[in-house]
N, C-alpha and C positions, 0 to 999 in steps of 0.2 A: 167317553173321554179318551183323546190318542195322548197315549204316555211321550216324551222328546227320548231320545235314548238309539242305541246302537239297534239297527234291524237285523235281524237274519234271514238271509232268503229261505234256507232249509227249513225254519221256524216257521214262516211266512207260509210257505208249501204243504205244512203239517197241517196248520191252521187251517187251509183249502178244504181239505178232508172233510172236514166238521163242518163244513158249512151246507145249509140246505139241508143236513141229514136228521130227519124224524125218527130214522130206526137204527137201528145197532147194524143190522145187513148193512145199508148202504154204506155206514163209516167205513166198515171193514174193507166193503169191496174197494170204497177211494183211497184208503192208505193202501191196498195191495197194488193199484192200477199207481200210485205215485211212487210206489216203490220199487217196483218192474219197469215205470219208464224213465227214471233216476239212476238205474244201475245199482239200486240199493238193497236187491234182493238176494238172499242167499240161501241156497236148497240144504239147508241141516236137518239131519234126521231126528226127529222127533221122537222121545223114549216113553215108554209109557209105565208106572211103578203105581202098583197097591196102596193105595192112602186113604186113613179110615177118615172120616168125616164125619161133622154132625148139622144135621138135616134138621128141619122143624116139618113134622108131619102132626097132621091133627090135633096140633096144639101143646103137641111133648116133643122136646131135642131127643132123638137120638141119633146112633152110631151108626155110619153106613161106610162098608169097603166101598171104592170107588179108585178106576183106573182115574192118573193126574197125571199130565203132559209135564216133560222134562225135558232141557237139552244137555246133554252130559258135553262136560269141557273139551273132552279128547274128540266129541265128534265135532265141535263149532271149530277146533281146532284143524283136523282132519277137512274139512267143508272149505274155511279159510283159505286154507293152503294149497289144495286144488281149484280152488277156483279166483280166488281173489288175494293172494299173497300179500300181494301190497300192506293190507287190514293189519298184518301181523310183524310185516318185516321191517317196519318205519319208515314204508312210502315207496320202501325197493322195491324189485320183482327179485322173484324165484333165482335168475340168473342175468347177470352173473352173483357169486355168492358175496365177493369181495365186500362190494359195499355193505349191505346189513351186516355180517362180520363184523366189520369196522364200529361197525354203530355201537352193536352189542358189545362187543369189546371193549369199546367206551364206558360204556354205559353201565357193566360192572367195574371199570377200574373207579369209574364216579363214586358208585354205591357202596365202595368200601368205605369209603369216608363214613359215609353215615349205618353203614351196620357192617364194622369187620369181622364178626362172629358168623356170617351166612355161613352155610355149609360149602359154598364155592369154592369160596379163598383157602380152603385145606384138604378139600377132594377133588377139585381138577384145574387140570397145570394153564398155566396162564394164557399159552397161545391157544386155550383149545375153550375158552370162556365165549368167545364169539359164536359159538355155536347154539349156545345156550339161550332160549327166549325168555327173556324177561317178562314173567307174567305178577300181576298183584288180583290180590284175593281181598272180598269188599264182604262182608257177611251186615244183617240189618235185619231186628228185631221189631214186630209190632203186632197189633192183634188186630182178628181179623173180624168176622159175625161171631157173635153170642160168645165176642173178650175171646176167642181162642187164640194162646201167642200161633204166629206166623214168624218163621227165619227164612229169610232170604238170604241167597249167595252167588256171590258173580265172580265172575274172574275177567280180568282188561288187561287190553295188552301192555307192553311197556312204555307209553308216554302215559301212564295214569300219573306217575311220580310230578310229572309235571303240569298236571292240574289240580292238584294238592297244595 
């Protein structure tokens, strides 16, 4: 049944991916291959941190350490901004600075409205707020196999305000 409604090509393009694919390899390999010829790929360094887990072997759960892939914020950030600026500056590039400044600048004097408690607006001086990127922090709770809670946490850049 085709739903009527707004298409997304990038939606459209995801969906490409999954098609024809029997195995998990091949998914993977089509969203890498649509995301390297999209311009969508970004080389962030991958962290890797001790996480204990629980396994089902031989019919009893237990505890197993196991390395678990991470992307720490300051590298997606650090990634970002050497290579794809734009992601982070609200559409600007790196240089010139004026524009994103402006933006930022805006876009704390906006947010005092709605939280003039931030630590901003009494630790740094007004003309020097444009400097500052505006990130929002998204944290999400749920469980994962055998009920164990699961927290996830993101961080987006500053037009998240305005998909909220």
């Amino acid at each position: 049944m085709v739903c009527p409604g707004v298409s997304d090509p990038a939606m459209n393009r995801l969906a490409r991916c999954s098609s024809n694919c029997k195995r998990e390899n091949n998914l993977r390999r089509n969203l890498q291959t649509m995301l390297v010829r999209t311009g969508r790929q970004l080389n962030v360094k991958i962290s890797w941190i001790p996480c204990p887990v629980r396994v089902l072997r031989a019919g009893k759960v237990k505890k197993q350490i196991v390395d678990w892939p991470m992307i720490l914020c300051s590298d997606w950030i650090k990634a970002a901004l050497t290579h794809r600026p734009e992601i982070l500056l609200g559409g600007n590039p790196a240089t010139p600075t004026q524009s994103w400044q402006n933006l930022f600048g805006q876009f704390w004097k906006d947010y005092e409205k709605c939280d003039p408690t931030h630590p901003i607006y009494h630790e740094v001086d007004v003309g020097k707020r444009g400097l500052f990127l505006p990130l929002g922090h998204h944290g999400d709770e749920g469980r994962g196999r055998v009920r164990i809670p699961v927290v996830d946490r993101e961080f987006l850049p500053g037009d998240w305000l305005e998909r909220t």
